[in-house]
N, C-alpha and C positions, 0 to 999 in steps of 0.2 A: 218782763223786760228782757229784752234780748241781750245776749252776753259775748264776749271775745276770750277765745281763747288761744294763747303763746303757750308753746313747751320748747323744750329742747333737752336733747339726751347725749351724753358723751362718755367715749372709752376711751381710758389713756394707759398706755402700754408704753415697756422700756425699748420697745420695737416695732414695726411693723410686720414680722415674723411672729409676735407671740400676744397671748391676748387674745381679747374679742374686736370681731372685725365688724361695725354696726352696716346694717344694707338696707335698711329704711327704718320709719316713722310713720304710723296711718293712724288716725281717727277716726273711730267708728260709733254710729249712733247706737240704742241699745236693742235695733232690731238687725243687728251686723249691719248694717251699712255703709260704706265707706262714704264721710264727709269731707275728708281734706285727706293729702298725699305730702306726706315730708319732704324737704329740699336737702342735704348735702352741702354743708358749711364747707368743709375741712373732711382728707382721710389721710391715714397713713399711721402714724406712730399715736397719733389723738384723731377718732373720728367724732364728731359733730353733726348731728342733725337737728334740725326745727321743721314745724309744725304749726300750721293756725288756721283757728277754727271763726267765724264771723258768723257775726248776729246768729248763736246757739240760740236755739226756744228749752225752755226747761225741760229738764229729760231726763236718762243717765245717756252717761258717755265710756268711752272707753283707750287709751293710745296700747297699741300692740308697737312694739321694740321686734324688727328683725333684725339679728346676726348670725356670724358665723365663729365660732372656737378655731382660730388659726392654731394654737399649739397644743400641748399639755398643762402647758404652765396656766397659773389662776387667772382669772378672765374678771373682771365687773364694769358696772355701767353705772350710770350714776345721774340723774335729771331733773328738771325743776319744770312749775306747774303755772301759767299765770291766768288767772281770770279777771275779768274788769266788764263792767256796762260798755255796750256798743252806744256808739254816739248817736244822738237824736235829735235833728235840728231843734232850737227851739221857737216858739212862734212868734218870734221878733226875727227870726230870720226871714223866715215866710213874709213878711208883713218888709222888710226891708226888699227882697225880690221884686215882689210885685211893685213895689214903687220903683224901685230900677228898672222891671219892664215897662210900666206906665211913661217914665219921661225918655225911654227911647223910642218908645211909639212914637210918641209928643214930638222932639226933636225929629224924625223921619218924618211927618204930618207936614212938619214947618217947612223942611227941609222943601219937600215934593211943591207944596205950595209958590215957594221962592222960585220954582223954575218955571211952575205955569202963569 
C-alpha cells in the first residue's frame, strides 16, 4: 500500500544574526535519489520548511536538512515526521462514475435526437 509522507523542520533563533539559518529539505529514496524538494514556509528569526512525499512504495527513505551556522552562538533544529496510507478510490466510486458517464451519454443521445 502506497504511503504519504509530511515533514517539516524548523530553527528558531533570538535573531536572524545568530543560529542555524535552514536552506532546504529533500527526500531521498535509499538509492540516493531525489523524490521531492522542500518548499520555504517562513525565514529569518524562525526558519520553516516542509516536505512531501506521495504515494511512497515500501522502501527506506531518507530527509537530508541543509543549513548554514550564521554565528558562534548554539544553533539546533528541531522536526516532525508524518506518514499515512495514500488515498484509494474505492470501488463504489468507480461504479458511481461510470453511471455518471453512462446518463450523460444518455442525456447528449437525447439531446442530438431532439434536434434531428
Amino acid at each position: 500500500m502506497p504511503l504519504n509522507l509530511d515533514a517539516i523542520v524548523a530553527s528558531v533563533s533570538r535573531s536572524a544574526d545568530v543560529g542555524r539559518d535552514i536552506t532546504g529539505i529533500s527526500l531521498f529514496d535509499d538509492a540516493n535519489t531525489l523524490v521531492a524538494s522542500g518548499t520555504s514556509i517562513r525565514t529569518g528569526q524562525t526558519d520553516v520548511w516542509s516536505v512531501r512525499g506521495n504515494a511512497l512504495e515500501a522502501g527506506a527513505y531518507y530527509l537530508r536538512v541543509n543549513g548554514n551556522l550564521v554565528s558562534d552562538d548554539g544553533a539546533s533544529f528541531g522536526g516532525a515526521v508524518m506518514l499515512m496510507p495514500a488515498p484509494e478510490p474505492e470501488p463504489e466510486a468507480y461504479g458511481m462514475m461510470l453511471g455518471g458517464l453512462g446518463i450523460l451519454g444518455f442525456l447528449a443521445r437525447r439531446r442530438k435526437a431532439k434536434r434531428d
